[in-house]
KEKE-3310 file (N, C-alpha, C; in steps of 0.2 Angstrom, whole numbers, plus 5000, padded with zeros to 4 digits):
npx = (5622:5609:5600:5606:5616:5607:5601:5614:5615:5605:5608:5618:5614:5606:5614:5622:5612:5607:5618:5620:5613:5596:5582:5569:5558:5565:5572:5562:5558:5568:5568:5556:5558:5569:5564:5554:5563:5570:5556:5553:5564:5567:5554:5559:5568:5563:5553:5566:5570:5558:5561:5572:5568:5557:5565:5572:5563:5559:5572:5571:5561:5566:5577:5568:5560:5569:5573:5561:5562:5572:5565:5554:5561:5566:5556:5550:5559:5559:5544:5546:5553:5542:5532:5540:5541:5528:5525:5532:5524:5512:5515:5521:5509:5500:5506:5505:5492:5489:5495:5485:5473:5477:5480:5465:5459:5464:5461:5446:5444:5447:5436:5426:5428:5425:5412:5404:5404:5401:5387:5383:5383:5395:5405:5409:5414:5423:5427:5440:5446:5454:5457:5459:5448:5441:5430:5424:5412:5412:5404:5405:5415:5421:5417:5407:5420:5429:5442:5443:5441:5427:5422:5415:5421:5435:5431:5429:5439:5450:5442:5444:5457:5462:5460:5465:5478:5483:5486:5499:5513:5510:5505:5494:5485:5480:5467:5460:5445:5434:5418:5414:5410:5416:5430:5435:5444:5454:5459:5459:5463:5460:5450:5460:5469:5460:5455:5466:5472:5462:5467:5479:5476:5468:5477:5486:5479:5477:5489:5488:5482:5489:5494:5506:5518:5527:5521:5512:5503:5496:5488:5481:5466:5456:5442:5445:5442:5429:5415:5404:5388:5390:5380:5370:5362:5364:5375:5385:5389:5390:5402:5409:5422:5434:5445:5454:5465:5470:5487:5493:5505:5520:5522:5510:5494:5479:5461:5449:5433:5429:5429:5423:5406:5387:5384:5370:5369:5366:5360:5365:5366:5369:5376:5376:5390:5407)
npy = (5859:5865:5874:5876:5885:5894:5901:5906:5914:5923:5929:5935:5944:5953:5957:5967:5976:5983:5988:5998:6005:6002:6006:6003:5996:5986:5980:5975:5964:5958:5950:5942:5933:5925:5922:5911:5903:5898:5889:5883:5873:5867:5858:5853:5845:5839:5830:5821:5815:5807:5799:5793:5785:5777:5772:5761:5755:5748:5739:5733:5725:5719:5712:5702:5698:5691:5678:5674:5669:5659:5651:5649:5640:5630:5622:5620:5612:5602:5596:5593:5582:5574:5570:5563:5550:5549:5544:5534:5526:5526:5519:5506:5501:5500:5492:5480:5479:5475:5464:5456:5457:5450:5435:5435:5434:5422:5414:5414:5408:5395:5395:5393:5382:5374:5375:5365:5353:5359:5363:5348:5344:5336:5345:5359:5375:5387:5401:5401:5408:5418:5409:5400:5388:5369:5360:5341:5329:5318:5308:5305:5300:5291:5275:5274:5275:5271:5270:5267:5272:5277:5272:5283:5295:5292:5297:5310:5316:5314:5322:5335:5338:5338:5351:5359:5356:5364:5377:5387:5385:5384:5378:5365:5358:5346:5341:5331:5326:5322:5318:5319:5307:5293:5281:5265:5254:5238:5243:5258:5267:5278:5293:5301:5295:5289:5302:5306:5293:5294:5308:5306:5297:5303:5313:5305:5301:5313:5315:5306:5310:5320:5331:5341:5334:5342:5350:5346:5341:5331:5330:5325:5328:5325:5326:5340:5351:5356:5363:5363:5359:5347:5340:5334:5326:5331:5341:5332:5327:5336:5337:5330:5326:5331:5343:5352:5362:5379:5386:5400:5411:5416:5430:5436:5438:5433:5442:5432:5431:5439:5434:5423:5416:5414:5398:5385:5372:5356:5346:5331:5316:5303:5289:5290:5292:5291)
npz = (5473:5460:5465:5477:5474:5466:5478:5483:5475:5473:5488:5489:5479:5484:5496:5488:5482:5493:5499:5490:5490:5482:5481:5493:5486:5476:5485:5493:5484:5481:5493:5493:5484:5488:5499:5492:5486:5495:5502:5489:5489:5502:5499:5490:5495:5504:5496:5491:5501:5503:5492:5496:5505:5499:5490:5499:5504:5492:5490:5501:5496:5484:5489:5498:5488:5480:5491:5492:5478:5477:5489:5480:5468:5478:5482:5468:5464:5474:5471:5460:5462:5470:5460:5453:5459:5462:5450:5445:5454:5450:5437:5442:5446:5436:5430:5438:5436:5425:5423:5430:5425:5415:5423:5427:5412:5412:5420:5418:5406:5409:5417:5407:5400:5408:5413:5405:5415:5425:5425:5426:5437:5441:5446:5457:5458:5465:5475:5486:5502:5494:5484:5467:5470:5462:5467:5470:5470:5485:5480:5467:5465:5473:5482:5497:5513:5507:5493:5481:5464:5458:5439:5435:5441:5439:5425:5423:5431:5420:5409:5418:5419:5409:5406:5416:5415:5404:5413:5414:5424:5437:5454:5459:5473:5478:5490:5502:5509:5522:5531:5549:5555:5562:5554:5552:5547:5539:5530:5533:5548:5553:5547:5543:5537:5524:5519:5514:5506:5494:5490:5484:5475:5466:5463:5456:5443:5438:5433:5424:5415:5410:5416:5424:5436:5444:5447:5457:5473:5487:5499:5517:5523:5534:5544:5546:5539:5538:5528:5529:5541:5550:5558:5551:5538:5526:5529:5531:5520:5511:5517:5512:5501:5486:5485:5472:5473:5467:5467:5472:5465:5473:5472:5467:5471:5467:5467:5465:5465:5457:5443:5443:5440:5444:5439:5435:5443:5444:5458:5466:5471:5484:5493:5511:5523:5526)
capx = (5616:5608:5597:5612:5617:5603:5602:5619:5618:5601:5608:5623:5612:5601:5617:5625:5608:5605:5622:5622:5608:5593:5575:5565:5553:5569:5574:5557:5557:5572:5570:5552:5562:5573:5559:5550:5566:5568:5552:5557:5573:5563:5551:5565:5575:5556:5554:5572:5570:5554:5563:5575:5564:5554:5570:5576:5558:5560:5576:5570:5556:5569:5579:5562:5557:5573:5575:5556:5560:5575:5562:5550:5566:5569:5551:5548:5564:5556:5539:5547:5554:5535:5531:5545:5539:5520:5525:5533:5521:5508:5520:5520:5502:5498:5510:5500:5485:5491:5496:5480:5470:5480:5476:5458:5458:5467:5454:5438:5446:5447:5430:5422:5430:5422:5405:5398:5406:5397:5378:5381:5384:5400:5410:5408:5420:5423:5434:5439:5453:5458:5461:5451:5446:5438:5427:5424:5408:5413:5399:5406:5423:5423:5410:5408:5425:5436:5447:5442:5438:5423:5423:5411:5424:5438:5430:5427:5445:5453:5440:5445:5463:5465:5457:5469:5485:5483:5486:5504:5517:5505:5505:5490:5485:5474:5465:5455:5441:5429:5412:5416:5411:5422:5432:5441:5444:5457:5464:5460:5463:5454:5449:5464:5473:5458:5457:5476:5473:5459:5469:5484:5471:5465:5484:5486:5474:5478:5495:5490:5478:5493:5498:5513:5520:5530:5515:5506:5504:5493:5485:5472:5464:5452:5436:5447:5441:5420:5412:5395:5387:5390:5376:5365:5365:5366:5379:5391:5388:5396:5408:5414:5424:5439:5445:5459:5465:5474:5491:5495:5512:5521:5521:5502:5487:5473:5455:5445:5427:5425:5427:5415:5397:5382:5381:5367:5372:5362:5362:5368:5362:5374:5376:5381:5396:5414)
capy = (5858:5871:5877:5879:5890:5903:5905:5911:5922:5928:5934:5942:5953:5957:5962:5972:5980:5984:5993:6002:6010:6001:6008:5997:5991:5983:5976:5966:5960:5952:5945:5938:5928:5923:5917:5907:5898:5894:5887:5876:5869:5863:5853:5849:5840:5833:5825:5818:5811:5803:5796:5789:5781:5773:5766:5758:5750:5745:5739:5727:5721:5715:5707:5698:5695:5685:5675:5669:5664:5653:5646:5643:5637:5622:5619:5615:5603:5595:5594:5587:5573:5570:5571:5557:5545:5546:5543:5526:5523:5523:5511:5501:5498:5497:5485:5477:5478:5471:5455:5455:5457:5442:5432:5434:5430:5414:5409:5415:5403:5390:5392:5392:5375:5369:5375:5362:5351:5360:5362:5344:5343:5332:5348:5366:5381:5391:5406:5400:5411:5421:5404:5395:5378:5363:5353:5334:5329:5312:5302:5305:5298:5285:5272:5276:5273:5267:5275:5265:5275:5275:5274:5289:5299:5293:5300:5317:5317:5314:5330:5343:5336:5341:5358:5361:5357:5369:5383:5383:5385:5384:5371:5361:5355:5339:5340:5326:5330:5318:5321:5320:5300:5290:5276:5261:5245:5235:5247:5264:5265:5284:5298:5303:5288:5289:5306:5304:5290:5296:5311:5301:5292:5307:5315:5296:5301:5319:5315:5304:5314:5326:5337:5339:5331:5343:5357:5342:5339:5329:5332:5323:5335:5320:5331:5346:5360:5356:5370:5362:5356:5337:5337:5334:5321:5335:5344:5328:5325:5342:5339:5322:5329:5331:5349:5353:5370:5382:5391:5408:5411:5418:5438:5436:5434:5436:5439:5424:5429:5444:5428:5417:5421:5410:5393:5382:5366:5348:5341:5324:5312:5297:5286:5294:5288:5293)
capz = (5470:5457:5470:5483:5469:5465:5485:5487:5472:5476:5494:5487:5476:5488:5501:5484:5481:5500:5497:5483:5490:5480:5483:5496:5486:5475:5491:5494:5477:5482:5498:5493:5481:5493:5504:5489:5485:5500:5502:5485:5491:5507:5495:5486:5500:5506:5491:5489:5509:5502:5488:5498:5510:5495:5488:5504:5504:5487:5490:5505:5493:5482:5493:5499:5482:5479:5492:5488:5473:5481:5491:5476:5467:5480:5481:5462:5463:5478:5466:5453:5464:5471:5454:5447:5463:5459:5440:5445:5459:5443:5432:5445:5449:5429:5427:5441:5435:5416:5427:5435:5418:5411:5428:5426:5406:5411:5425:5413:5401:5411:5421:5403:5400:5414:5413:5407:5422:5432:5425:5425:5446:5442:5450:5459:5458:5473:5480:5497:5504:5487:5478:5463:5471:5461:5470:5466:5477:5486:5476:5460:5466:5479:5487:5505:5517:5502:5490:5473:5458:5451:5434:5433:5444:5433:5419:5426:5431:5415:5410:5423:5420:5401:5406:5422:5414:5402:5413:5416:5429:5443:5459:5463:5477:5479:5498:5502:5515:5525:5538:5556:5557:5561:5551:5558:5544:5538:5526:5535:5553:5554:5543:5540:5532:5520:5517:5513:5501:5491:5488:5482:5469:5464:5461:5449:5437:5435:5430:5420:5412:5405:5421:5427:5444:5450:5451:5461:5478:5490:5506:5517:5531:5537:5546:5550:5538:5534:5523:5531:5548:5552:5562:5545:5533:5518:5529:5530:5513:5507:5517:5509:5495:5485:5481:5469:5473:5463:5473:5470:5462:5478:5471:5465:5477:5464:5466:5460:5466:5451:5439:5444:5440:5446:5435:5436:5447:5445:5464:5465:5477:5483:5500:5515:5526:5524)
cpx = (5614:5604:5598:5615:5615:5602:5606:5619:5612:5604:5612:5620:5608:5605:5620:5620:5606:5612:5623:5615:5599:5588:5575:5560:5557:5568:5569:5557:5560:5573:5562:5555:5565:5569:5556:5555:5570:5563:5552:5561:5571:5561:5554:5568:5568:5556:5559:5575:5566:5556:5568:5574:5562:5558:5573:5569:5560:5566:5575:5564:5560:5572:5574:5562:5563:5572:5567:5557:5564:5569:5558:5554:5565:5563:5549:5552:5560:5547:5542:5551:5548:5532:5533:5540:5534:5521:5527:5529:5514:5509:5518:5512:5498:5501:5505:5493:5483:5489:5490:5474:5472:5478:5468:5456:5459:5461:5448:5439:5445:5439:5426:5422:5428:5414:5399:5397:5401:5391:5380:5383:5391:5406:5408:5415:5418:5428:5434:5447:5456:5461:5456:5451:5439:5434:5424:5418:5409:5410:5400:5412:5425:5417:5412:5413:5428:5439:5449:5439:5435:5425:5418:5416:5431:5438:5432:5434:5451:5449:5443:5455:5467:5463:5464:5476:5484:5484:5491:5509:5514:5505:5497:5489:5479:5472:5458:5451:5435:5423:5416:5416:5415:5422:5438:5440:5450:5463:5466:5458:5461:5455:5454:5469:5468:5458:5463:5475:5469:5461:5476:5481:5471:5471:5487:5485:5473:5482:5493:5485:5482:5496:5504:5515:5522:5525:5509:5507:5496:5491:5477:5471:5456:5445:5438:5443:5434:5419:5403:5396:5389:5386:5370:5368:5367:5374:5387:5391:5392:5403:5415:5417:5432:5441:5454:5460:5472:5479:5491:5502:5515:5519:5516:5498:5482:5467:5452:5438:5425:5425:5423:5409:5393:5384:5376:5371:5366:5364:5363:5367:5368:5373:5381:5385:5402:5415)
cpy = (5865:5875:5881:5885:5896:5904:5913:5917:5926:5932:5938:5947:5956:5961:5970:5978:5984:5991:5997:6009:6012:6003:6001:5993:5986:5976:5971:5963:5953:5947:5940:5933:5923:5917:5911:5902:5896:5888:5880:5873:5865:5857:5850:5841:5836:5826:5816:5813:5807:5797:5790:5783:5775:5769:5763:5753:5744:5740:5731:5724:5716:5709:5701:5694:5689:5679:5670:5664:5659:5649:5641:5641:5627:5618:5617:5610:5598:5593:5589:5579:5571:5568:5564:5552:5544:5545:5535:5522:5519:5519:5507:5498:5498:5491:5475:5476:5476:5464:5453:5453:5449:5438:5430:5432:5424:5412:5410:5411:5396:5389:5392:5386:5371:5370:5369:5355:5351:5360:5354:5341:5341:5336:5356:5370:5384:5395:5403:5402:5413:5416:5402:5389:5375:5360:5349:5331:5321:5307:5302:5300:5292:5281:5275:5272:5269:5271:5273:5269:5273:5277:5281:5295:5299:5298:5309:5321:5319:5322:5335:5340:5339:5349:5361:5361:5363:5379:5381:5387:5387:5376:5369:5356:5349:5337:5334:5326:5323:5320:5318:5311:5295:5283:5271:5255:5244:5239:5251:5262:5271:5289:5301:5300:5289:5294:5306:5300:5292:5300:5309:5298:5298:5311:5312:5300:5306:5319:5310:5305:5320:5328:5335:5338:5334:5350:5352:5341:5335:5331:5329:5328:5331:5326:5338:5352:5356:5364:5368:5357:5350:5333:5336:5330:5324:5338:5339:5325:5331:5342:5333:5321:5329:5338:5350:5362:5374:5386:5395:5406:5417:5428:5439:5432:5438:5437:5436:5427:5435:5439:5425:5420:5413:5404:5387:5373:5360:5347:5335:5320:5302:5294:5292:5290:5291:5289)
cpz = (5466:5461:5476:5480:5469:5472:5486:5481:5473:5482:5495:5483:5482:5493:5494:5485:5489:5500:5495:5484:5486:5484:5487:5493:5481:5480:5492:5490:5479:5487:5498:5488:5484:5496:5499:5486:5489:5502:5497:5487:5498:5506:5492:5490:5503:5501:5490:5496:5508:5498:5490:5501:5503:5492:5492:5503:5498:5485:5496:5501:5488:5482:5496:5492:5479:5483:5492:5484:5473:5482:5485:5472:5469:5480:5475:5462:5470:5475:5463:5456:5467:5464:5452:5454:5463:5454:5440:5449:5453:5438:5434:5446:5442:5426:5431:5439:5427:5420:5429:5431:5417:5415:5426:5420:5409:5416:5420:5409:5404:5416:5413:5401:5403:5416:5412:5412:5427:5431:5429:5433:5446:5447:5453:5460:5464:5475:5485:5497:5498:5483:5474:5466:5468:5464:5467:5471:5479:5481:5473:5461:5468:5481:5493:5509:5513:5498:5481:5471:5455:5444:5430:5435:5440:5427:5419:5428:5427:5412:5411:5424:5411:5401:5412:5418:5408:5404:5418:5423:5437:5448:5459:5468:5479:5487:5497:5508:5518:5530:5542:5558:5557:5557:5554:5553:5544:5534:5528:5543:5555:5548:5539:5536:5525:5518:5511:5505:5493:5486:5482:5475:5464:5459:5453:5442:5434:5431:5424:5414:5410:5411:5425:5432:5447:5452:5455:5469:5482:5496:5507:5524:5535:5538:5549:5548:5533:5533:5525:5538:5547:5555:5556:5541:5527:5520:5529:5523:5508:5509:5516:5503:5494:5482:5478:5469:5471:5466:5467:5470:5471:5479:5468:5471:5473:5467:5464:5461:5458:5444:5438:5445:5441:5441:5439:5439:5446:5451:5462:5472:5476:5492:5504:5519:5525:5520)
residu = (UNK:UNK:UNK:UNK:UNK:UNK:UNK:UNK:UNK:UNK:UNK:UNK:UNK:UNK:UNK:UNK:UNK:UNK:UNK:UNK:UNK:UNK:UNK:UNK:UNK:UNK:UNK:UNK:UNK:UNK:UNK:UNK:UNK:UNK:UNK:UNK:UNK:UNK:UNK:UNK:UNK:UNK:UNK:UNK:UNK:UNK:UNK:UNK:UNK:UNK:UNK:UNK:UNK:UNK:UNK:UNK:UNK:UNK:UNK:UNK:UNK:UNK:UNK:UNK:UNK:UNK:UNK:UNK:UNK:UNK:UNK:UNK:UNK:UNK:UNK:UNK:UNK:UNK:UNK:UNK:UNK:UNK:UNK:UNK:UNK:UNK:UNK:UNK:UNK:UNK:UNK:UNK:UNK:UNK:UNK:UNK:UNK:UNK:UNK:UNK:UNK:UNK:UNK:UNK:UNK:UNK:UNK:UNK:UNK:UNK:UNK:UNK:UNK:UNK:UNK:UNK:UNK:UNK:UNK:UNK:UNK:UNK:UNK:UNK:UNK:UNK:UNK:UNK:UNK:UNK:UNK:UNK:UNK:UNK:UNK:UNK:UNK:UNK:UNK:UNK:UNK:UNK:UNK:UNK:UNK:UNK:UNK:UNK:UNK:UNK:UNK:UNK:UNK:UNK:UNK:UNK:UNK:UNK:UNK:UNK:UNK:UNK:UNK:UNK:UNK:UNK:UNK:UNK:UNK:UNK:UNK:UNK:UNK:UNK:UNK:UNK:UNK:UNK:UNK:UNK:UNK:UNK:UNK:UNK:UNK:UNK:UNK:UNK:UNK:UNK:UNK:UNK:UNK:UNK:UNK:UNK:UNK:UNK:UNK:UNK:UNK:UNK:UNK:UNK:UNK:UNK:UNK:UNK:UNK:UNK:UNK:UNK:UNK:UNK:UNK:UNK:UNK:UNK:UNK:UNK:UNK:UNK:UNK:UNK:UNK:UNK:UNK:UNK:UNK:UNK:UNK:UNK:UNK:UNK:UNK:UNK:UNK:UNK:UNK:UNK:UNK:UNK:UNK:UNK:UNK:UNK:UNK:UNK:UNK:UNK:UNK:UNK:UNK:UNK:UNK:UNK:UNK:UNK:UNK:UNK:UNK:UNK:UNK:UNK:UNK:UNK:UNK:UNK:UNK:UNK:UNK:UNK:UNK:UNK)
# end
């Protein structure tokens, strides 16, 4: 080093000068020198210790600082795949929610068609169990314990029957419902024979009002599933009905109740009896 340098030639002049016979105050000149560049070269090598140190720190901050940026590397690729799977989670659930739009236009169309059905009491709409069901209130339909068509319930069939096929590849189910009283004649030998047959009629007159047979089906459920008491003449009275109820396509279960808004209903008064 340059420093190692002016040492050794400062302390060879200071031994020549010591030799040769230089005055003393020569001689301190030279050994305060001596001493002062000493003193530098100390600080020197202080320094160059410090420097050392401060580059090994900065040397593990590096290494740090890399293997961070690995980490935050594998991190943004595992973002960017939460990223790509809420992007299709969202697709998905607008696509759903297109389908669901469409659904609800096609019922709003259809309960407007029938609006005025119902002022006029002939029929009532109802969600039960996330489906649209029709109801037909037995008086319209049937005399008491028979399963002949009035000509008023006819009419009202043929009706809700040019409205219904209109909205297409859908099942319907034609349930036929009776009050708890029991029935015992010649034709029907209990509730559920008639139930059954009523049902059946009803099915007739739909087909033959345009809809199509194989989205048809029948069913009688006698006094199994009342929507009112039986111990009441009003309560066996609602529950002497015919409901045509709308399935769900297997991969849709709509809501129906955000559809249907209040309409004014006419009661209707008829004999009671199954």
């Amino acid at each position: 080093m340059i420093v190692k340098t002016q040492v050794v030639s400062a302390l060879l002049s200071g031994a020549l000068l010591a030799g040769c016979g230089v005055p003393k105050e020569e001689h301190q000149k030279v050994a305060d020198a001596l001493r002062k560049l000493e003193g530098d070269f100390g600080k020197m090598k202080t320094r160059a210790e410090k420097a050392e140190e401060q580059g090994s720190v900065y040397k593990g901050q590096l290494e740090a600082l890399g293997q961070d940026m690995s980490k935050l590397k594998e991190g943004q690729e595992m973002t960017s795949a939460e990223l790509e799977l809420a992007r299709k989670r969202m697709d998905e659930l607008r696509r759903q929610q297109d389908a669901n739009e469409v659904r609800i236009s096609q019922y709003r169309k259809l309960v407007d068609k029938l609006k005025s059905m119902v002022s006029q009491g002939k029929i009532e709409l109802r969600a039960r169990n996330g489906r649209l069901t029709v109801r037909l209130p037995d008086e319209i339909l049937f005399p008491p314990g028979k399963a002949d068509l009035k000509q008023e319930g006819r009419d009202a069939l043929f009706q809700l029957g040019a409205a219904l096929r209109e909205i297409d590849d859908r099942d319907f189910q034609i349930a036929g419902h009776t009050d708890n009283v029991p029935i015992k004649s010649k034709k029907f030998r209990s509730n559920w024979e008639l139930s059954q047959a009523r049902a059946l009629v009803v099915l007739q007159i739909l087909m033959e009002a345009g809809m199509d047979p194989r989205h048809l089906s029948a069913a009688g459920f006698a006094d199994m599933a009342p929507v009112a008491d039986n111990a009441t003449d009003d309560g066996r009275k609602q529950n002497r009905r015919i409901e045509i109820v709308l399935e769900p396509n297997i991969k849709e279960l709509p809501s129906i109740d955000e559809v249907l808004k209040p309409i004014p209903t006419k009661r209707t008064t008829g004999p009671t009896g199954s």
